[in-house]
C-alpha positions in Angstrom: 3.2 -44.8 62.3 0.4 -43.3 64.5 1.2 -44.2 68.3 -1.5 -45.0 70.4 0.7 -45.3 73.6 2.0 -42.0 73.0 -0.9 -40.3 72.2 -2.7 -42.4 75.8 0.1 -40.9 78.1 0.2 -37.5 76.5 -4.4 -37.4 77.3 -3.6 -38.7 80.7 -0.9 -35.9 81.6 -2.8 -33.5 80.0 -6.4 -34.5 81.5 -4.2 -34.3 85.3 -3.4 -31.0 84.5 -6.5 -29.8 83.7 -8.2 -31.3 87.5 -4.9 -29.5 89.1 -5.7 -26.2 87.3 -9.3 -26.5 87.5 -8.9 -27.5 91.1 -6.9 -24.7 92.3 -9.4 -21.9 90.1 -12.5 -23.3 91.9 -11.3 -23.5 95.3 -10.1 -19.8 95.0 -12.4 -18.1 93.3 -15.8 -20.9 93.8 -17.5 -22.5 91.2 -19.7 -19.9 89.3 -16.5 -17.4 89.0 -14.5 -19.5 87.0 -15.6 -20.2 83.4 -14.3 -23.1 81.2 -12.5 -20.4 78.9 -10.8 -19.5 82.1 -9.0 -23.7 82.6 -8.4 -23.1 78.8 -6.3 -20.1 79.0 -4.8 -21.1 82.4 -3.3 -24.0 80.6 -2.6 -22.3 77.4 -4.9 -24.9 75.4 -8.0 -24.9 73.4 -11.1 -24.8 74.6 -12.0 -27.2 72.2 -9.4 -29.3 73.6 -10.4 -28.8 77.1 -14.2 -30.2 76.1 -12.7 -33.5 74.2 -11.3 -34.3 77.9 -14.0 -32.8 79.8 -17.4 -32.2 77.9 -19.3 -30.0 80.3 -18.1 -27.7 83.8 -20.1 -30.5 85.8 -18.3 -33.3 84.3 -15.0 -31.5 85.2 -16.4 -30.3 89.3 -17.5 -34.5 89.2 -14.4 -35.3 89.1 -12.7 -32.1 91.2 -15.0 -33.2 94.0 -13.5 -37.2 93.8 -9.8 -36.0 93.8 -10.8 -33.6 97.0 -12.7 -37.2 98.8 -9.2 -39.4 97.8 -6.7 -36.7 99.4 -9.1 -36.1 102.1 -9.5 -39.8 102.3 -6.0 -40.2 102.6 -5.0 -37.8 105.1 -7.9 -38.9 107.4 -6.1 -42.4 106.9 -3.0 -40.9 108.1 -4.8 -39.7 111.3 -5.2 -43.3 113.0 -1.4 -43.9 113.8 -0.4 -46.5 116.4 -1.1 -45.5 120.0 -3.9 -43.3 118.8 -7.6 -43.0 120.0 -10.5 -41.4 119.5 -9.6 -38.3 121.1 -6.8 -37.6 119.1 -8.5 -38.6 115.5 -11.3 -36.1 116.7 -8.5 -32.8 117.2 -6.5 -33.8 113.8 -10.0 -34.1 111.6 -10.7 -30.7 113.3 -7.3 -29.5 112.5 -7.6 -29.9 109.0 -10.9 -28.8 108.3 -10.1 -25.5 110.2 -6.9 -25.7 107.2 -9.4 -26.8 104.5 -11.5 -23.5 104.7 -9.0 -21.2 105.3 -7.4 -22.3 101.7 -10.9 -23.2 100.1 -13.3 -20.1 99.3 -16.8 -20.0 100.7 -18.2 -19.5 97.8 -17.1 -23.2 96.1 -19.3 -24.7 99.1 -22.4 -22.9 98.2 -22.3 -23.2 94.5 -22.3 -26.7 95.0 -25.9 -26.4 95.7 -26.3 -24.5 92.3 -25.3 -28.2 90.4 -28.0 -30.8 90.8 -25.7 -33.4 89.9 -23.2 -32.4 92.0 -25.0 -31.7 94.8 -26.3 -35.8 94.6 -22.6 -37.1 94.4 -21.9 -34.9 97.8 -25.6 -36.0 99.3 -24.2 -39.8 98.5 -20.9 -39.3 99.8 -22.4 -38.0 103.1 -24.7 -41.4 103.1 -21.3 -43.9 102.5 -19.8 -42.0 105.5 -22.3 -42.4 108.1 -21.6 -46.5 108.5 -18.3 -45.0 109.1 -18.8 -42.4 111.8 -21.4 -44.6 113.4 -18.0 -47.4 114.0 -15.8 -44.4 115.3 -18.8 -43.7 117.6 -18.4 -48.0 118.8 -14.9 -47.3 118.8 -15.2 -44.4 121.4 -17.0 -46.6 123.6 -14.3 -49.6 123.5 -12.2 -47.4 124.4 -13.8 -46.2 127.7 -13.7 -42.4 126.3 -17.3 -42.4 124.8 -20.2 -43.2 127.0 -22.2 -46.1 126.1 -25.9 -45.5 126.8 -26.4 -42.8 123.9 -28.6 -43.0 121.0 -25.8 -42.0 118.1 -28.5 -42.1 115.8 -29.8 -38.8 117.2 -25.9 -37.4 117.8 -25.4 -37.6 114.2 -29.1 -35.8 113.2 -28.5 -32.9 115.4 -24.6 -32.9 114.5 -25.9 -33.0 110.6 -28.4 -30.2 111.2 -25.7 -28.2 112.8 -23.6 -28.5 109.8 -26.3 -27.6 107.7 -26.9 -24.5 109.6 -23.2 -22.7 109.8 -23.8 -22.9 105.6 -27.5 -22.0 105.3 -26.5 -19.3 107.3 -23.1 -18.6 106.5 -22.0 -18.6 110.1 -18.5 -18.8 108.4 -18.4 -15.9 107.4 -19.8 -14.4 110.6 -17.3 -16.2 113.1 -13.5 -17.0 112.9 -14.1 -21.0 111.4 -11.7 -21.9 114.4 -14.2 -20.8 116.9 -16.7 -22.4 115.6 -14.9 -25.7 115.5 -14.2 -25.5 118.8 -17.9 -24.7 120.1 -19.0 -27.6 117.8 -17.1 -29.7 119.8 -18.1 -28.7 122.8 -21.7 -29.4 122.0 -21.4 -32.5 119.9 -18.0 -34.4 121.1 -18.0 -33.1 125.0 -21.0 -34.3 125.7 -21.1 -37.9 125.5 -17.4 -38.2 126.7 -16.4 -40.4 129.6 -14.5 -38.4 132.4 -11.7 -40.0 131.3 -12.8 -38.7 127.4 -13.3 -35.3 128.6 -9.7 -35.1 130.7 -8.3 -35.6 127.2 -10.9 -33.9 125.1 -10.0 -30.6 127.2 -5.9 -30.9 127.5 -6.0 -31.3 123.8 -8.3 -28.2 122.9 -5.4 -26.3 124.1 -4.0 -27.1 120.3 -6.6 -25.4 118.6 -6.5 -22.2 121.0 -3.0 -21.9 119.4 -4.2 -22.5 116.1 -6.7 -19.2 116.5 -3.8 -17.3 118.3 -1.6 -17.8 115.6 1.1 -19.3 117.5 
């Protein structure tokens, strides 16, 4: 007797094996480098088998890029523990970006801009998140460490721009990522810090100084 259960479980282990494989070959080698043939014979499958789970490359990076959001979505979670503040969420986001691109190849950040489709579900992401940075902006200033006569509106254009920028011009690849996390900072957390923001802002740079040193 044909089991449907069986043959339910057996799709869903196999189609979580494929994102962990097809994961892992795009972050190393980016996006255009890796072909579907290459998942296939990663995994020792067909790649007929590999297109009845996935039925195109953009389908598959779809659904790469929404695991990446939910781990990165979790971790950031993990951030806010009791007794912390804004401060401190700021250096542990910066933290693990600086360990996202060392372990993610450049190259699967630009050819995200070769996908159209892909290249929308990033552009929408980016819009969900703004309502969020905007309330970790209010946040700052409840808690006397961000100063409250700024337009964040503009902090988050230029800071946006800036972003834009280091990619367009592959700044990345130019300058050690760590330094240019910590000059980003600088320009777009410093400056509408409290006294009391910047005291902290500066004590805990010191972290990412040993991050660059290696120690």
């Amino acid at each position: 007797m044909y089991n449907t259960a069986t043959e339910t479980a057996y799709r869903r282990e196999l189609k979580e094996k494929i994102l962990r494989v097809a994961t892992a070959l795009f972050h190393r080698y980016g996006i255009r480098r890796v072909k579907m043939d290459d998942i296939a014979n990663d995994l020792k499958i067909s790649k007929r088998t590999l297109y009845e789970i996935y039925s195109n490359k953009e389908k598959l990076l779809l659904e790469v890029m929404r695991n990446d959001k939910l781990v990165e979505s979790r971790r950031m979670e993990g951030f806010d523990r009791p007794g912390s503040n804004v401060i401190n969420i700021v250096i542990e986001v910066c933290k693990y970006r600086i360990e996202e691109f060392s372990q993610i190849n450049p190259l699967f950040f630009e050819d995200i801009h070769k996908y159209p489709e892909l290249l929308a579900h990033v552009r929408k992401l980016h819009e969900q998140r703004e309502s969020d940075v905007l309330a970790f902006m209010q946040r700052g200033i409840d808690e006397g460490l961000f100063l409250p006569d700024i337009n964040y509106g503009i902090v988050r254009t230029l800071t946006n721009a800036s972003q834009q920028a280091i990619m367009n011009l592959y700044l990345y690849k130019k300058y050690d990522v760590t330094e240019l996390a910590h000059v980003a900072i600088l320009l777009f957390i410093r400056g509408f810090c409290t006294p009391e923001g910047v005291r902290q802002l500066d004590e805990q740079l010191e972290s990412l100084a040993w991050i660059k040193s290696g120690r």
